[in-house]
OpenMM code with the backbone's topology and positions (N, CA, C; nanometers):
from openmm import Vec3, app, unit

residues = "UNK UNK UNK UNK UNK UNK UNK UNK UNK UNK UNK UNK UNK UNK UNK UNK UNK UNK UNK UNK UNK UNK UNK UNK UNK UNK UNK UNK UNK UNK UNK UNK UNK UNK UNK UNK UNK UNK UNK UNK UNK UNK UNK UNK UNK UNK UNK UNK UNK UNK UNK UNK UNK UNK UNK UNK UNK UNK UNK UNK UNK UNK UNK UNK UNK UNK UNK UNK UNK UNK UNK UNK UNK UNK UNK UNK UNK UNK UNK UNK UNK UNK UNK UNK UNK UNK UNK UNK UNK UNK UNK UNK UNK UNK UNK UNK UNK UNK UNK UNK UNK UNK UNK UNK UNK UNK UNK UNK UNK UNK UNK UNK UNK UNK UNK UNK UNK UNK UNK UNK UNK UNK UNK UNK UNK UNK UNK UNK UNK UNK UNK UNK UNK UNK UNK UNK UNK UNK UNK UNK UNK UNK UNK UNK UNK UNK UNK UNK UNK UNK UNK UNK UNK UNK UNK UNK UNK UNK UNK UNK UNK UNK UNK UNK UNK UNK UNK".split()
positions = [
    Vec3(3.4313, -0.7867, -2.2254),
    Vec3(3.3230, -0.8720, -2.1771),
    Vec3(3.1917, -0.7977, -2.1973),
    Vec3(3.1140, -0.8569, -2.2477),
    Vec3(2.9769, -0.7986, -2.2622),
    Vec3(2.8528, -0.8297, -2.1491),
    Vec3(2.7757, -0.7137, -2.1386),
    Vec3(2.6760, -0.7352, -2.0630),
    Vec3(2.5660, -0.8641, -2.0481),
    Vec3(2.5309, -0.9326, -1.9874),
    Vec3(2.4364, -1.0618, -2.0604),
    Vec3(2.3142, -0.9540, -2.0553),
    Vec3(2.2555, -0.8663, -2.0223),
    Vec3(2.1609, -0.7759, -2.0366),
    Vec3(1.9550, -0.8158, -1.9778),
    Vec3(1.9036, -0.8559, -2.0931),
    Vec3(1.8039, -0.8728, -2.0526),
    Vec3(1.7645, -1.0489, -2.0740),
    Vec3(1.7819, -1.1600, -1.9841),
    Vec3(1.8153, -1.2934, -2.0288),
    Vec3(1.7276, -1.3547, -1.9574),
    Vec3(1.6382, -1.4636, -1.9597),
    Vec3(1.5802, -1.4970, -1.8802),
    Vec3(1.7388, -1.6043, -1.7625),
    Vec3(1.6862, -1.6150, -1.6482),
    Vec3(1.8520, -1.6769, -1.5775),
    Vec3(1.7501, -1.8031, -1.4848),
    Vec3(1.8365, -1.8814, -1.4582),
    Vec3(1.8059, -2.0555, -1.4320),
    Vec3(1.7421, -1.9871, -1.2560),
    Vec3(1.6486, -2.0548, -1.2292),
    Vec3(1.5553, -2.0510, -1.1178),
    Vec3(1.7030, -2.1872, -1.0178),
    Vec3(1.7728, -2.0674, -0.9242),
    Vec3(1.8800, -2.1980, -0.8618),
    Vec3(1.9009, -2.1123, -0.7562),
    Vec3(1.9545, -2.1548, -0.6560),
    Vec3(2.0404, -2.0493, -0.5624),
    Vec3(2.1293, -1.9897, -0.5962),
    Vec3(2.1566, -1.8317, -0.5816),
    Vec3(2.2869, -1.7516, -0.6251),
    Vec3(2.3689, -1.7740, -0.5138),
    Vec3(2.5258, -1.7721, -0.5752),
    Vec3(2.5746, -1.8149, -0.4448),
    Vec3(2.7063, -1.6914, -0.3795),
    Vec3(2.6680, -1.5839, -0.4681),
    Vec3(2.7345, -1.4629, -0.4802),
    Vec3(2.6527, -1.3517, -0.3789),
    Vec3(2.6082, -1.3165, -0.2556),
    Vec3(2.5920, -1.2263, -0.1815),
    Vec3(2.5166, -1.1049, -0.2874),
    Vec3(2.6063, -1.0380, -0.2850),
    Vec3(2.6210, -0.9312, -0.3922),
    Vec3(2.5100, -0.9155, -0.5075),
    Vec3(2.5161, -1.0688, -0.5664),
    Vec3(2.4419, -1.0465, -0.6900),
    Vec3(2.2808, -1.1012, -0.6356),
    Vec3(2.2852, -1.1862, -0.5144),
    Vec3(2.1591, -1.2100, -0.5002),
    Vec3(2.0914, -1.0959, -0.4270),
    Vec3(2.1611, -1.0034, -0.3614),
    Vec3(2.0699, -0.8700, -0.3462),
    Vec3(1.9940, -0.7993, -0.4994),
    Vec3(2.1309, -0.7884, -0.5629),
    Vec3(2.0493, -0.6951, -0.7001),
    Vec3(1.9362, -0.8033, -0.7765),
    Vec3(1.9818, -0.9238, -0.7973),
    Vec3(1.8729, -1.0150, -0.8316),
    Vec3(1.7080, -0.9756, -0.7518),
    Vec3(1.7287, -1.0033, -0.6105),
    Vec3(1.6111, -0.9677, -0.4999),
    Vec3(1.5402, -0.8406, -0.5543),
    Vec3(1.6248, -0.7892, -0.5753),
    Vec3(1.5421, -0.6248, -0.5909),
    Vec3(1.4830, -0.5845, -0.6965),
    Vec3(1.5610, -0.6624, -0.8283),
    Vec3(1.4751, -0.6861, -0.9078),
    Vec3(1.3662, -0.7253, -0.9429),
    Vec3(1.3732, -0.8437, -0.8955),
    Vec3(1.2386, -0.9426, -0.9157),
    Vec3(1.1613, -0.8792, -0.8016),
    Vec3(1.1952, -0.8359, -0.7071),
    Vec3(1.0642, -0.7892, -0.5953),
    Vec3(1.0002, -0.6271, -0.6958),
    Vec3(1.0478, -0.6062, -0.7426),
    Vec3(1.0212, -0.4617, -0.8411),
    Vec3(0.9095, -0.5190, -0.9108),
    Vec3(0.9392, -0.6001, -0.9524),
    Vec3(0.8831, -0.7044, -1.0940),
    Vec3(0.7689, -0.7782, -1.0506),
    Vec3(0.7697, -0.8071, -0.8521),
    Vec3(0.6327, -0.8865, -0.8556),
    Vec3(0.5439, -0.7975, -0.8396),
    Vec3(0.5798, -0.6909, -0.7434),
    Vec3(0.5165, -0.6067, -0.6710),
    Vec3(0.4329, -0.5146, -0.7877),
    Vec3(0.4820, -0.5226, -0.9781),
    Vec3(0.4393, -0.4669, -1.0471),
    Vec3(0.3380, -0.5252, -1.1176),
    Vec3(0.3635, -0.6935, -1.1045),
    Vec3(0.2673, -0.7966, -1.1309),
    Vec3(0.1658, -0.7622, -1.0564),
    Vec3(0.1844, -0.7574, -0.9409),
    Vec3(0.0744, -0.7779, -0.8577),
    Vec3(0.0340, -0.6113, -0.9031),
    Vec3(0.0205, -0.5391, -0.8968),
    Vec3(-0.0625, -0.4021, -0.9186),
    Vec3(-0.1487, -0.4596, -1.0384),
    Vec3(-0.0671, -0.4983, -1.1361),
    Vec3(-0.1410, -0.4992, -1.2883),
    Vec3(-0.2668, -0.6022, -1.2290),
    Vec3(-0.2021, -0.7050, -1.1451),
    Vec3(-0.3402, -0.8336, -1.1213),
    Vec3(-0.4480, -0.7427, -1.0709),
    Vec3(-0.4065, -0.6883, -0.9805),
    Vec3(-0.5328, -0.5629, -0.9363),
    Vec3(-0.6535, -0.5093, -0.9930),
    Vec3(-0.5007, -0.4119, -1.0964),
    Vec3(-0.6140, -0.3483, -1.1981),
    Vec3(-0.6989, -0.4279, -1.3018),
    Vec3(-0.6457, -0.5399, -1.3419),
    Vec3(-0.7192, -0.5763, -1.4131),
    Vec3(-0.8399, -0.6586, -1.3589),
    Vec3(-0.8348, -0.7374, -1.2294),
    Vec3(-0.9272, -0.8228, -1.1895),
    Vec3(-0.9975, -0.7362, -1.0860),
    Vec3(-0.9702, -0.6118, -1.0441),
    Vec3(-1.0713, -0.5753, -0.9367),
    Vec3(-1.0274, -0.6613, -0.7950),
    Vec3(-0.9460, -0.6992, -0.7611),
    Vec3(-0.8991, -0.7412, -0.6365),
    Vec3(-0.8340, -0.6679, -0.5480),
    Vec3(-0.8530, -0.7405, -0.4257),
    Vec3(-0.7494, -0.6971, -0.2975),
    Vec3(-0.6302, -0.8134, -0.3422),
    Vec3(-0.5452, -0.7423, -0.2643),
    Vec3(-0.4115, -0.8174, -0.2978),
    Vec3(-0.3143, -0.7487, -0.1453),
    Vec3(-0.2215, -0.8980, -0.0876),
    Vec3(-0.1012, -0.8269, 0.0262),
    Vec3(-0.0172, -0.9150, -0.0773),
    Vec3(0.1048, -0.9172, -0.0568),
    Vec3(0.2578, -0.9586, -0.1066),
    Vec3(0.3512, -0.9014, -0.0407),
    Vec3(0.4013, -1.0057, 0.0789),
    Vec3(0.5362, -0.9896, 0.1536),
    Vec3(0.5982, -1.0987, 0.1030),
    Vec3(0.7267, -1.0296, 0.0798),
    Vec3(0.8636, -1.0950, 0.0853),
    Vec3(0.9862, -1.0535, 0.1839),
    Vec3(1.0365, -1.1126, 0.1867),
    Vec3(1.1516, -1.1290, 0.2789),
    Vec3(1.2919, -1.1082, 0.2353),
    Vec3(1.3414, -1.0219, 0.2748),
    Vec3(1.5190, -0.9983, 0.1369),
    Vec3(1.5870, -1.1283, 0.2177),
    Vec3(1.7237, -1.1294, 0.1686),
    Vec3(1.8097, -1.2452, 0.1730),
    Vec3(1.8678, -1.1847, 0.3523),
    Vec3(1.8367, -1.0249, 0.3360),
    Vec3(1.9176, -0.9927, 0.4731),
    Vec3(1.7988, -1.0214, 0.6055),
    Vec3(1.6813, -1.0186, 0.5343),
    Vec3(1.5491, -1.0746, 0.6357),
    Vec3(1.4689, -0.9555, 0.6519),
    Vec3(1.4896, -0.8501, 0.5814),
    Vec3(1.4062, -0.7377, 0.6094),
    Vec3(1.3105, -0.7957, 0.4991),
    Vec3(1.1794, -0.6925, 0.5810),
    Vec3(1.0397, -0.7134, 0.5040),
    Vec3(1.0079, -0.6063, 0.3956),
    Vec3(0.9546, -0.6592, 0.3291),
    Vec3(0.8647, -0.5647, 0.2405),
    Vec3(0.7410, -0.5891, 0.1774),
    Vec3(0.6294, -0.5195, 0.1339),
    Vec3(0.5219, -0.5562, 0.1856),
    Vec3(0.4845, -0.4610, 0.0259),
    Vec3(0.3590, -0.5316, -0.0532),
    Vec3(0.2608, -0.4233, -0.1505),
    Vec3(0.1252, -0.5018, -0.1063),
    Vec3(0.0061, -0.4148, -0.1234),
    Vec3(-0.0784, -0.4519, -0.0745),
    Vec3(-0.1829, -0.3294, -0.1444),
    Vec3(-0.2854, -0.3911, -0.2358),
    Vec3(-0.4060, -0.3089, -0.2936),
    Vec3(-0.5213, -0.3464, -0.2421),
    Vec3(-0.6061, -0.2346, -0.1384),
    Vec3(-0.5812, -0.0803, -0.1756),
    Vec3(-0.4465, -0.0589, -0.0718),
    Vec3(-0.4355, -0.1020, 0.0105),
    Vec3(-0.3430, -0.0788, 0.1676),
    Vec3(-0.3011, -0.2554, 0.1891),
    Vec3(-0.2040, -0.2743, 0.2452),
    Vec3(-0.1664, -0.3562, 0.3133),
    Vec3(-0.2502, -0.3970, 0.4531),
    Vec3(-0.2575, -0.2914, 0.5349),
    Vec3(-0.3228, -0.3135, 0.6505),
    Vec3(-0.4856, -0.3738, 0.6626),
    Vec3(-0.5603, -0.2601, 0.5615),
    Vec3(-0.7266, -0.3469, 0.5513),
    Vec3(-0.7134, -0.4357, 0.4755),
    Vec3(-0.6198, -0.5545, 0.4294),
    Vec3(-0.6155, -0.6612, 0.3474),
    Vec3(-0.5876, -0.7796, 0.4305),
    Vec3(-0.5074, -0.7139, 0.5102),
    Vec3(-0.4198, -0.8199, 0.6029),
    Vec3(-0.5007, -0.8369, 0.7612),
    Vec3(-0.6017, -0.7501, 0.7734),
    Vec3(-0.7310, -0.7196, 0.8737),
    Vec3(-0.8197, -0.7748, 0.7941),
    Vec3(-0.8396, -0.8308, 0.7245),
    Vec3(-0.9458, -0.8851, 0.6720),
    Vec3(-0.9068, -1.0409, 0.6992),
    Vec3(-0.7818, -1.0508, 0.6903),
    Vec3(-0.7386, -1.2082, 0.6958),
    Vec3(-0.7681, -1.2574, 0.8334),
    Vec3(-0.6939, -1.1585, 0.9174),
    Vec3(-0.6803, -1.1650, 1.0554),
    Vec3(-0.7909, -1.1719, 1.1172),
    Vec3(-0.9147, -1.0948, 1.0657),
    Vec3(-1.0323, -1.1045, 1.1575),
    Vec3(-1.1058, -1.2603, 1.1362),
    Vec3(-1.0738, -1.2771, 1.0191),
    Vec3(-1.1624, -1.4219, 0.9569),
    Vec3(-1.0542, -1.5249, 0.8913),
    Vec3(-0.9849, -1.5570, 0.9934),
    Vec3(-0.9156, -1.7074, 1.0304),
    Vec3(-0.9572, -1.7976, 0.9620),
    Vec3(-1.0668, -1.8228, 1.0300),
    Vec3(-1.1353, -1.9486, 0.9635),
    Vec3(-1.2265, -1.9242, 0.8421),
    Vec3(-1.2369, -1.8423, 0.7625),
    Vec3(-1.2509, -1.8179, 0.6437),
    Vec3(-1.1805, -1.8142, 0.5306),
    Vec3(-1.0429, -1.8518, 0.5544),
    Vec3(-0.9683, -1.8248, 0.4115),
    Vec3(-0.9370, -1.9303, 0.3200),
    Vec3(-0.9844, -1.9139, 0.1711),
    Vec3(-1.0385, -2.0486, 0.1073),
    Vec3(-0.9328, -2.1283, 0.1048),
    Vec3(-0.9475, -2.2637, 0.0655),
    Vec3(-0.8448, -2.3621, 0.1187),
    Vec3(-0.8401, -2.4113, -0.0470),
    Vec3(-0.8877, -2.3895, -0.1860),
    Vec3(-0.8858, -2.4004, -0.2770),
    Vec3(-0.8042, -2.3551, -0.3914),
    Vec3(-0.6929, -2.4215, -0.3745),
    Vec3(-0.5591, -2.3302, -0.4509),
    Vec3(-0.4875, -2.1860, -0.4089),
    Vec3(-0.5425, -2.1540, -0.2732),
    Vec3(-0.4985, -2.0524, -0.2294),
    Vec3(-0.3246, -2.0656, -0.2033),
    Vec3(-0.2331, -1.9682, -0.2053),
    Vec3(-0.0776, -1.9996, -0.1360),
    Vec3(-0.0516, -1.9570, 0.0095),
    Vec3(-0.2182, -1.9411, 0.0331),
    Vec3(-0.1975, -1.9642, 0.2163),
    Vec3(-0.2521, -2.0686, 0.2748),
    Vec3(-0.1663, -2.1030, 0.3739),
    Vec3(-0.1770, -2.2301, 0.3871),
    Vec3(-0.2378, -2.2123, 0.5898),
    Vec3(-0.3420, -2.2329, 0.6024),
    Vec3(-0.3855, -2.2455, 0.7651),
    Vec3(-0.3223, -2.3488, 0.8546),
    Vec3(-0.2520, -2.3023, 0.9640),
    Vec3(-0.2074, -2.4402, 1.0313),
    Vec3(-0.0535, -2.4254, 1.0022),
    Vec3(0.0373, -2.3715, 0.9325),
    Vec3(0.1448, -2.4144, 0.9122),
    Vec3(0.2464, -2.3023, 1.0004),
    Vec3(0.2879, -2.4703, 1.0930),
    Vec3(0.3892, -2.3591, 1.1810),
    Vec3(0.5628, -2.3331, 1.1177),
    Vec3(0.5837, -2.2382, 1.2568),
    Vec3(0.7286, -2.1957, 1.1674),
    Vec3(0.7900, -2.0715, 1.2386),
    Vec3(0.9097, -2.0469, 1.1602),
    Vec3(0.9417, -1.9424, 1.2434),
    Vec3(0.9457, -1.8307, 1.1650),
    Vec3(0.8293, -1.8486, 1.0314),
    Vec3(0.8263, -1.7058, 0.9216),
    Vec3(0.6920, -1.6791, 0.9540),
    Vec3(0.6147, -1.7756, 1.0393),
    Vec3(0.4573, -1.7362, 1.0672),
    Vec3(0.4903, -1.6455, 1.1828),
    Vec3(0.5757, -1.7024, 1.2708),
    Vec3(0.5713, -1.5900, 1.3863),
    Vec3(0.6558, -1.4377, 1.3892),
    Vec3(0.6904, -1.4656, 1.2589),
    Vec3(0.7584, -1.3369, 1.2153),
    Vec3(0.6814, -1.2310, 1.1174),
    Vec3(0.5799, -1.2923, 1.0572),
    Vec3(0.4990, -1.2403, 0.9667),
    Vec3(0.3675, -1.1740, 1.0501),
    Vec3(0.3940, -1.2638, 1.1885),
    Vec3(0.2642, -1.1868, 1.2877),
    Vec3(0.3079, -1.0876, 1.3691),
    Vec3(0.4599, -1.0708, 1.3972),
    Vec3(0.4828, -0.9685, 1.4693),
    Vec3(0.5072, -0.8744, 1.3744),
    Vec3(0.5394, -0.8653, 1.2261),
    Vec3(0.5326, -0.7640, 1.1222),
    Vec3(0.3491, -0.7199, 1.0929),
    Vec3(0.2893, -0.8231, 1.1233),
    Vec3(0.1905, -0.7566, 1.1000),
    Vec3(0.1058, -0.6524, 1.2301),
    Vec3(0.1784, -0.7078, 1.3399),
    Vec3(0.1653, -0.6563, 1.4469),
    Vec3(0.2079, -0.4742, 1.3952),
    Vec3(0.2742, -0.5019, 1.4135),
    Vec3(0.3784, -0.4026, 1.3362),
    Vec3(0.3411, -0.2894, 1.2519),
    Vec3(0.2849, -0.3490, 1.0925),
    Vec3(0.1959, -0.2873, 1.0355),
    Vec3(0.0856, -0.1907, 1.0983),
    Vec3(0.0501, -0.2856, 1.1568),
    Vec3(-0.1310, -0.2701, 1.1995),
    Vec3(-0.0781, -0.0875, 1.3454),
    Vec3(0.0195, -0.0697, 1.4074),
    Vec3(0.0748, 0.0237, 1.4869),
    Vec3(0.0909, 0.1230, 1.4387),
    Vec3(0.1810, 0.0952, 1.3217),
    Vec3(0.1968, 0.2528, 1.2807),
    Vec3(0.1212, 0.2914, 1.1347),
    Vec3(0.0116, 0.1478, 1.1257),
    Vec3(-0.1102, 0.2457, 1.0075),
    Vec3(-0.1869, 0.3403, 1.1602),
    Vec3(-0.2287, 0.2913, 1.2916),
    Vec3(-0.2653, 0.3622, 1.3905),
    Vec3(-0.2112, 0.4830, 1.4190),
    Vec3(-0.0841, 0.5044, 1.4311),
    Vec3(-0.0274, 0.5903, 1.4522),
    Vec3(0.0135, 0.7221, 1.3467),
    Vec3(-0.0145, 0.7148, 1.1958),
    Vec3(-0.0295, 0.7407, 1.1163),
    Vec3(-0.1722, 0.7841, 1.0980),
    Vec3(-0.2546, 0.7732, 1.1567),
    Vec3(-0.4053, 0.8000, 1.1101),
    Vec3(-0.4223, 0.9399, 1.2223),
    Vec3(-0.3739, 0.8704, 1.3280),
    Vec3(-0.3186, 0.9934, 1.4544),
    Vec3(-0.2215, 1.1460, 1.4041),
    Vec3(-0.1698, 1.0852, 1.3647),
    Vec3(-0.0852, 1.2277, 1.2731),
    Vec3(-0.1369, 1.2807, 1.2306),
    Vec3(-0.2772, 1.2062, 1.1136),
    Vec3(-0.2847, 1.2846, 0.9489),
    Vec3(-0.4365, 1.3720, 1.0686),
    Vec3(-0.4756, 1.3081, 1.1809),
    Vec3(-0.5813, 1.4030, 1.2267),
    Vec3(-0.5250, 1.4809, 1.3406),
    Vec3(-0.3668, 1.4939, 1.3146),
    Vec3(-0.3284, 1.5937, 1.4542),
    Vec3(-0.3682, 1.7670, 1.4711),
    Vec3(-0.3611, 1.7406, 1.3477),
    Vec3(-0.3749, 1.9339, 1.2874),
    Vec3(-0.5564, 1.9460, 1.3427),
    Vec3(-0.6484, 1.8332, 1.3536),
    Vec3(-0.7450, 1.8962, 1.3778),
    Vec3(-0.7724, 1.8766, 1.5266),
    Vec3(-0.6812, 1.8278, 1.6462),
    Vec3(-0.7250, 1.7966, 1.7896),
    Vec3(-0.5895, 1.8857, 1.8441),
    Vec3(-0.4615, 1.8873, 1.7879),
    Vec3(-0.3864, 1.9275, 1.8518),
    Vec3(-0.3492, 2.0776, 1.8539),
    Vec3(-0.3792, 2.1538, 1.9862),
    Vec3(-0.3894, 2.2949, 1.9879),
    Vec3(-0.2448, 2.3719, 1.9073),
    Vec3(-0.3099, 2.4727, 1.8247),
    Vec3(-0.1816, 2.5575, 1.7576),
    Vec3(-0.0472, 2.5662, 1.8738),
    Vec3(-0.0240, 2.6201, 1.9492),
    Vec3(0.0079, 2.6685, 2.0774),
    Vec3(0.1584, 2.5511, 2.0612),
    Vec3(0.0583, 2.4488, 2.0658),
    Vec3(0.2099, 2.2944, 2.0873),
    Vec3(0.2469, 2.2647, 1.9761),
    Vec3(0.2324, 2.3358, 1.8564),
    Vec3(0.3185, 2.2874, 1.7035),
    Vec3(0.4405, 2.3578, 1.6920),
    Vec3(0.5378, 2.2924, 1.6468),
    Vec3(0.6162, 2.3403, 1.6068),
    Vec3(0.6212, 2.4049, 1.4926),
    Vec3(0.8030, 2.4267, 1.4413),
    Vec3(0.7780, 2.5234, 1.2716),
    Vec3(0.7484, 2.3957, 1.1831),
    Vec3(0.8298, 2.2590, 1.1697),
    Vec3(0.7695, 2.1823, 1.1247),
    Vec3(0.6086, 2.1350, 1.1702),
    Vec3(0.5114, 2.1370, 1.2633),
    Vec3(0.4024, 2.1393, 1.2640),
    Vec3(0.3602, 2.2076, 1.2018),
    Vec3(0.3683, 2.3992, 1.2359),
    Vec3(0.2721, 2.4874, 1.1698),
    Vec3(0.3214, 2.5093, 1.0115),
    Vec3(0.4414, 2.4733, 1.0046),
    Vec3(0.4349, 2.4416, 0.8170),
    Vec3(0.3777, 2.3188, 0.7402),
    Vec3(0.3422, 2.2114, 0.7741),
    Vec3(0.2510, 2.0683, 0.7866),
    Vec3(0.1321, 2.1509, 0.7795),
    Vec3(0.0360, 2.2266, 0.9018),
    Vec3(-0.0546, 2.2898, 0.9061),
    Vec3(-0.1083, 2.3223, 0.8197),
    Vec3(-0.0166, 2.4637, 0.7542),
    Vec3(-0.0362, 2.5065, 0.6444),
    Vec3(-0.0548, 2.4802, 0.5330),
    Vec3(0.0495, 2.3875, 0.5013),
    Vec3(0.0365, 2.2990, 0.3535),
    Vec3(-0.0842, 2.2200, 0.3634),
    Vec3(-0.1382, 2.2036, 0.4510),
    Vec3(-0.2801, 2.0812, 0.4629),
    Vec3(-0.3750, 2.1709, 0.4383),
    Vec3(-0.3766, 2.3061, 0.4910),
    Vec3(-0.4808, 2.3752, 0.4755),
    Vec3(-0.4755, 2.4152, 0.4057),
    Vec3(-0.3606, 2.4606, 0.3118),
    Vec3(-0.3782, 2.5178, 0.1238),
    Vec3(-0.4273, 2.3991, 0.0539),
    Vec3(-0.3733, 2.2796, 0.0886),
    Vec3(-0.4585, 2.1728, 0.0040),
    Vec3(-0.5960, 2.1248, 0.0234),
    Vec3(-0.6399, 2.1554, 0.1380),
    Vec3(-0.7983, 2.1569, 0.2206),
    Vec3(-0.8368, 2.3150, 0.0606),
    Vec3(-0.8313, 2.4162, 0.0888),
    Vec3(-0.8700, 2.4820, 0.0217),
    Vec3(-0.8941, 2.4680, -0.1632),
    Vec3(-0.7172, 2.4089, -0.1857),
    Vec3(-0.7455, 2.3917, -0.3439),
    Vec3(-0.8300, 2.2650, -0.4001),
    Vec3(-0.8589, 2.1770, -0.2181),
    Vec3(-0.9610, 2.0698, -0.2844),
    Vec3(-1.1271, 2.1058, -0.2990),
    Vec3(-1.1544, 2.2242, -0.1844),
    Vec3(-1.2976, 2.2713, -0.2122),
    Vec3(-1.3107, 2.3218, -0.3275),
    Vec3(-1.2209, 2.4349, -0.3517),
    Vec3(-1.2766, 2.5117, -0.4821),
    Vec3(-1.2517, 2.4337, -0.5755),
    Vec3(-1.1410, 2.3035, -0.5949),
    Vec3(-1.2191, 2.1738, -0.7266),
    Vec3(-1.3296, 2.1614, -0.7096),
    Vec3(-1.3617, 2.0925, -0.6056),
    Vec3(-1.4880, 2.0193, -0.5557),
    Vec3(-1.6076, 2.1296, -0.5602),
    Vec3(-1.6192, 2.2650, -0.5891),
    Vec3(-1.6771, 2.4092, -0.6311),
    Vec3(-1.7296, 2.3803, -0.7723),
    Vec3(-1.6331, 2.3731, -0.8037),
    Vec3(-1.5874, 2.4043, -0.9448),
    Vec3(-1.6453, 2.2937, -1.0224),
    Vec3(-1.6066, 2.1617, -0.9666),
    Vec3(-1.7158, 2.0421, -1.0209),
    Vec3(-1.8683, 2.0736, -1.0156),
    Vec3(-1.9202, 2.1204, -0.8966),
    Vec3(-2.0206, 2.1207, -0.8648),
    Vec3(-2.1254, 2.2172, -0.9547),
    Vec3(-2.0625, 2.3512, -0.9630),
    Vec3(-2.1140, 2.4284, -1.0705),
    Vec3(-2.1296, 2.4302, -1.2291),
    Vec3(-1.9786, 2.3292, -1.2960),
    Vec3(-2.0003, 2.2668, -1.3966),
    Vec3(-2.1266, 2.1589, -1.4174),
    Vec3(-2.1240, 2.0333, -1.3212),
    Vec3(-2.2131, 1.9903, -1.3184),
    Vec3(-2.3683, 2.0242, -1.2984),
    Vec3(-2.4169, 2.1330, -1.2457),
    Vec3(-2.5152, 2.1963, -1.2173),
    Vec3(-2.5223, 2.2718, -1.3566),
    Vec3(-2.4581, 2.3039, -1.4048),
    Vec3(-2.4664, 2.3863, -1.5335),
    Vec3(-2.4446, 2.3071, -1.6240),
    Vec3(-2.4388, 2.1915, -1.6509),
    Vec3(-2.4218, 2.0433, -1.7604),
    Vec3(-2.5901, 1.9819, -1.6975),
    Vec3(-2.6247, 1.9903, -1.5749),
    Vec3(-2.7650, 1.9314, -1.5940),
    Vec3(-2.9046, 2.0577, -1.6476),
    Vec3(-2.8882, 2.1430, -1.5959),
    Vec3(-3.0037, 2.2810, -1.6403),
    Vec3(-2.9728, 2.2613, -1.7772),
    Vec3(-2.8908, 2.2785, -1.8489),
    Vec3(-2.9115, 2.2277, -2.0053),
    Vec3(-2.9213, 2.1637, -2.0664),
    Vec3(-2.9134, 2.0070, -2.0131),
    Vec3(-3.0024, 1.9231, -2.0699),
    Vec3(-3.1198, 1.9191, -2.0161),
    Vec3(-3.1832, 2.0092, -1.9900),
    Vec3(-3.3103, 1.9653, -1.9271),
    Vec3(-3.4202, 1.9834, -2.0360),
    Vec3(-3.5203, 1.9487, -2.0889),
    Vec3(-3.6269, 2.0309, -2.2070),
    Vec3(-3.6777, 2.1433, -2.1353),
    Vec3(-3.7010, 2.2189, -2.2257),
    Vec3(-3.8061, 2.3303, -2.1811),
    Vec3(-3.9012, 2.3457, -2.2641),
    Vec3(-4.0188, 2.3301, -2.1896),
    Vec3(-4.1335, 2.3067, -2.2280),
    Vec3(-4.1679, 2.4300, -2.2472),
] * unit.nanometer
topology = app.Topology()
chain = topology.addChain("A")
for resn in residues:
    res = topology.addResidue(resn, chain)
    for name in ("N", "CA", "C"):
        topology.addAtom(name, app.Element.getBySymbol(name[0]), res)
């Protein structure tokens, strides 16, 4: 038996478990790659949740998911009603699931922002070895980003003094 390989396949319900996971994962690979390229090429924000067959979420979103989906959230009554695929008003039980995921979201981008500034509020004293090795690695990369950011600076300073005329 041979592979059917790379085929385009009929837009229907799969009725095989099994194959509609690997199907799912595919095509969510495939939008989520669409959607980057729409990005880059148009200069847009972009969110894209889908839902697997088992009901877990997954989410791409340029630049972030969270300031895309805070942008929606703050301005309700702003979102154009002109061919958009959001639709205002429509109840359900994937709207109230899409708000407690975004609930969701919106917690642990908070809680995450709390982390990435723990190293600068939280006293040495209460880190652990995983803390003070986190520490460290932040602060070798704090360092190898100044002396880029050095290193730009003096190139550039030395790329403008020579084009300059001298009179």
């Amino acid at each position: 038996m041979s592979n059917p390989g790379r085929r385009k396949i009929p837009i229907r319900k799969i009725p095989y478990k099994n194959r509609l996971q690997v199907t799912f994962s595919k095509r969510r690979a495939g939008l989520f790659k669409k959607a980057s390229e729409l990005c880059t090429l148009c200069e847009i924000e972009i969110v894209v949740i889908v839902f697997s067959p088992a009901g877990k979420a997954y989410s791409f979103g340029h630049p972030a998911v969270s300031p895309v989906v805070g942008m929606f959230s703050t301005n309700r009554n702003q979102i154009p009603s002109g061919g958009g695929a959001v639709k205002a008003g429509d109840g359900g039980p994937k709207n109230a699931q899409l708000a407690q995921i975004l609930t969701q979201l919106e917690l642990v981008g908070q809680a995450m922002k709390a982390q990435q500034n723990c190293w600068t509020i939280c006293p040495i004293d209460e880190l652990g070895l995983d803390g003070l090795v986190q520490l460290r690695n932040d602060l070798e990369e704090l360092k190898l980003n100044i002396v880029k950011q050095q290193q730009m600076e003096v190139v550039a300073a030395t790329n403008h003094n020579s084009s300059v005329p001298i009179s």
